[in-house]
C-alpha positions in Angstrom: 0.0 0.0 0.0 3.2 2.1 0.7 4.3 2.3 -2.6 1.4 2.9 -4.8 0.8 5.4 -2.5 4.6 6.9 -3.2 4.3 5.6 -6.9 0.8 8.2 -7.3 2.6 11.1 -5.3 5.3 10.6 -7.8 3.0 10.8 -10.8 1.0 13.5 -9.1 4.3 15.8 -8.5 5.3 15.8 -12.3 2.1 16.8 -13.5 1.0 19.1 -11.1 -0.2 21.9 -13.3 1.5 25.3 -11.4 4.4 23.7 -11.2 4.8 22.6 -15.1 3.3 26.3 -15.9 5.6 27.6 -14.0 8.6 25.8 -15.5 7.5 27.0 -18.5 7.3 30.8 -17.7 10.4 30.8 -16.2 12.1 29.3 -19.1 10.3 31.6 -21.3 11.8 34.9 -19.3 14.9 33.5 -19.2 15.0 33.2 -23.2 13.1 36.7 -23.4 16.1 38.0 -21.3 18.4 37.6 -24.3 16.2 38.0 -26.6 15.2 41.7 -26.0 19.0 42.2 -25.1 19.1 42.2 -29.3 19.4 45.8 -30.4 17.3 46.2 -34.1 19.6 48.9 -35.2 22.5 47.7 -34.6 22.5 43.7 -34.2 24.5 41.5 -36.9 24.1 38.4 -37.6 27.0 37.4 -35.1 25.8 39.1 -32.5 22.7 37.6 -32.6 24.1 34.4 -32.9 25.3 35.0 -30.1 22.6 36.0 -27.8 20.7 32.8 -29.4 23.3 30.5 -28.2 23.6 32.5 -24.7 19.9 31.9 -24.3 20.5 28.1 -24.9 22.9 27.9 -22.4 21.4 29.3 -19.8 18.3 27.4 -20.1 20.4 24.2 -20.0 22.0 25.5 -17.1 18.6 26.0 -15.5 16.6 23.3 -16.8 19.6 21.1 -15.0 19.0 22.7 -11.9 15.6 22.7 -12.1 16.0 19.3 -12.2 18.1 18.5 -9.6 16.3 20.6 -7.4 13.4 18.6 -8.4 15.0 15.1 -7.0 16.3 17.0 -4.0 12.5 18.2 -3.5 11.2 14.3 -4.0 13.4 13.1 -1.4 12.8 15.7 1.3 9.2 15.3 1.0 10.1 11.5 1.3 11.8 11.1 4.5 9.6 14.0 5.8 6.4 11.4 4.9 8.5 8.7 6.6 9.6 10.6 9.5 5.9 12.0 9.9 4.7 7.8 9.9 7.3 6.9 12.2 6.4 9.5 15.4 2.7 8.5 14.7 3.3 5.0 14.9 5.7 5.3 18.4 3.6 8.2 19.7 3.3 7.0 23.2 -0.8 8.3 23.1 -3.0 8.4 20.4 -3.8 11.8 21.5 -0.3 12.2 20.7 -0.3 11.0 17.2 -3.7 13.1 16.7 -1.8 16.1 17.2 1.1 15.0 14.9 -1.4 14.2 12.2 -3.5 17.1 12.5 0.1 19.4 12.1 1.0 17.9 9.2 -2.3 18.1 7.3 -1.9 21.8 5.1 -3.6 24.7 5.5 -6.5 25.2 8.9 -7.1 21.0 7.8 -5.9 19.8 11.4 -7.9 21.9 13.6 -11.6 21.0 11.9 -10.5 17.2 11.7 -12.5 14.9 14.7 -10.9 13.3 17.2 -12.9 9.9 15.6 -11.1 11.0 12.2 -7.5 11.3 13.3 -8.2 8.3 15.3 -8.9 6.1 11.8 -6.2 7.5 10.2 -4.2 7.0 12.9 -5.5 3.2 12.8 -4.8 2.8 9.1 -0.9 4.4 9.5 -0.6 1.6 12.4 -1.5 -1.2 10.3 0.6 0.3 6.9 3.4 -2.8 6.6 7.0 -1.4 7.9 7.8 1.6 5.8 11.2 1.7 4.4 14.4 2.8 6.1 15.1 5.9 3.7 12.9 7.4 1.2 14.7 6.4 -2.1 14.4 7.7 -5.5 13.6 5.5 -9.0 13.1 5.6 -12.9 10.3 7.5 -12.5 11.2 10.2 -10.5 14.8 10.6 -12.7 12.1 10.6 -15.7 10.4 13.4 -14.3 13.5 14.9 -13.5 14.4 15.1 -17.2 10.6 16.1 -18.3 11.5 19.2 -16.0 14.8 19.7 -18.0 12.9 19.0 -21.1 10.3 21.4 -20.2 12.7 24.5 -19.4 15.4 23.7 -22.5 12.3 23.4 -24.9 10.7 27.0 -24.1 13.7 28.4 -24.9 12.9 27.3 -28.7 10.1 29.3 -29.6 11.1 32.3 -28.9 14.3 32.0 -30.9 13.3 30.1 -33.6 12.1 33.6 -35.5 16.0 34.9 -35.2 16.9 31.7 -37.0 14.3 32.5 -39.6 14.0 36.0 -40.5 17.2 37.7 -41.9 15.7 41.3 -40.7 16.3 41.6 -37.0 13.2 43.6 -36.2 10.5 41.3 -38.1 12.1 38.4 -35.9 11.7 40.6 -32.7 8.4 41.0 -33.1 7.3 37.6 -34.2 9.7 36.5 -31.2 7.7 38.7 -28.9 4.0 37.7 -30.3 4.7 33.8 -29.9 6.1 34.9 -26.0 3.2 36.9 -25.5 0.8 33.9 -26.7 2.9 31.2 -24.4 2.3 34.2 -21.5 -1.6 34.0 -22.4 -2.0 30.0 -22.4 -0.1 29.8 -19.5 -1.9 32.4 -17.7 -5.0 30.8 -19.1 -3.9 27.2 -18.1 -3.0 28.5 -14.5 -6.6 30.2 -14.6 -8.6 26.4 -15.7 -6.3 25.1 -12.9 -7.4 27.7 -10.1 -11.3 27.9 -11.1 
């Protein structure tokens, strides 16, 4: 029961829908950072060269972090989980492990909960087979991991692609701005479905 509980928490935390958005439009200011660093009047074709390959590697640079600090996010919430099971299960009381419950559920959560509430899922946590000793990360969450990388690195092409194409430097602005300003909008309009 453990680990299709950890194996749906995993699934969950790649497609939660702020997070991905947000990958998204932080990659995409990234990229716009260079991007609107190109002057129209005076930019060559080295020079924006350039800026497009600067704007690739510092996507790649983020994207990597972002997914490391994805994994490093997994596993703190892991042993957190594990530690939280662990003082319910030796709490001394069950009034005890009410209270440890009811602090670890988010928000106001823990302090409308019953007593006859916390006491089943205090129940069901007893009776869980013995947890492992260390939260542990698999394929899955090194997949999700490099969807976050894919995710950041891929915005980045968009909004360069119209440099590549478009030999006058102030067309490919503007087309480079417009398909930004879309990605803005559907993200914005993504985060707005999510929210209600």
């Amino acid at each position: 029961a453990c680990m299709v509980e950890l194996k749906s928490e995993r699934r969950t935390l790649v497609l939660d829908p702020i997070d991905r958005v947000s990958e998204i439009i932080f990659g995409l200011i990234m990229a716009l950072s260079f991007t609107g660093a190109v002057s129209a009047a005076t930019a060559g074709r080295d020079e924006i060269r350039t800026v497009l390959f600067a704007a690739l590697g510092c996507n790649l640079a983020w994207g990597l972090v972002d997914a490391v600090m994805y994994l490093v996010s997994l596993m703190t919430e892991r042993t957190r989980n594990l530690t939280l099971l662990r003082r319910v299960r030796s709490a001394t009381a069950a009034q005890d492990a009410h209270a440890i419950i009811a602090d670890a559920m988010p928000g106001r959560l823990g302090t409308v909960i019953t007593a006859e509430v916390l006491e089943g899922i205090r129940q069901r946590i007893a009776a869980l087979p013995e947890p492992p000793a260390r939260g542990r990360l698999g394929r899955d969450d090194f997949a999700g991991a490099f969807g976050v990388f894919l995710l950041v690195v891929i915005t980045t092409f968009p909004v360069v692609i119209p440099f590549m194409l478009f030999s006058e430097v102030t067309l490919a602005m503007r087309v480079s701005n417009a398909i930004a300003l879309v990605t803005l909008f559907a993200c914005g309009f993504a985060l707005g479905r999510y929210s209600g």
